[in-house]
Structures are given as structure tokens and as C-alpha cells.
Residue, then its C-alpha position, 0 to 999 in steps of 0.5 A: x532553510x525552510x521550517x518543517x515543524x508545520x507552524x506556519x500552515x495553514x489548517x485545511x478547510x473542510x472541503x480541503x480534507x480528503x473525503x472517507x470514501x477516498x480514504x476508504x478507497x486507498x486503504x482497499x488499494x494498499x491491501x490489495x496491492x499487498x495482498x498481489x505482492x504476497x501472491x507473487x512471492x508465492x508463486x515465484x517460491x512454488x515455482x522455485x520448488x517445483x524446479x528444484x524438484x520438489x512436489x507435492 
């Protein structure tokens, strides 16, 4: 069974480790994807709403 403790990896070098610009790059991609996610629930909630009747 293989060991998963990390003992036996070899540490990166540093042209190996991710850059900060890709870094960077995936944080903005994960709050912009969360931030479409919330505004699709949104407006499936509003839709909702508004079929039930509900307006403003």
C-alpha cells in the first residue's frame, strides 16, 4: 500500500512551484465562478417567485 505521509517526495524546485500570476489567476477564476454560482441561484429563486405570484 502506498505511503501518503509525503516522506518520500521529492521537494519542488523552483522553476517547478506554481508562479503568483497563476496563483492569482486561480483565485480570481474560483471567485468568479462562485460569484456566477450565486447569481444563478438568484435568479432560479426570483424566477421561482415571480411564478408563485410574488412581485415586487
Amino acid at each position: 500500500m502506498p505511503d501518503d505521509t509525503g516522506a518520500g517526495r521529492v521537494p519542488l524546485t523552483r522553476t517547478e512551484r506554481p508562479t503568483w500570476v497563476r496563483r492569482i489567476g486561480w483565485l480570481l477564476l474560483i471567485w468568479f465562478l462562485s460569484v456566477l454560482a450565486l447569481a444563478v441561484v438568484a435568479g432560479l429563486i426570483r424566477l421561482l417567485m415571480t411564478s408563485a405570484g410574488l412581485t415586487v
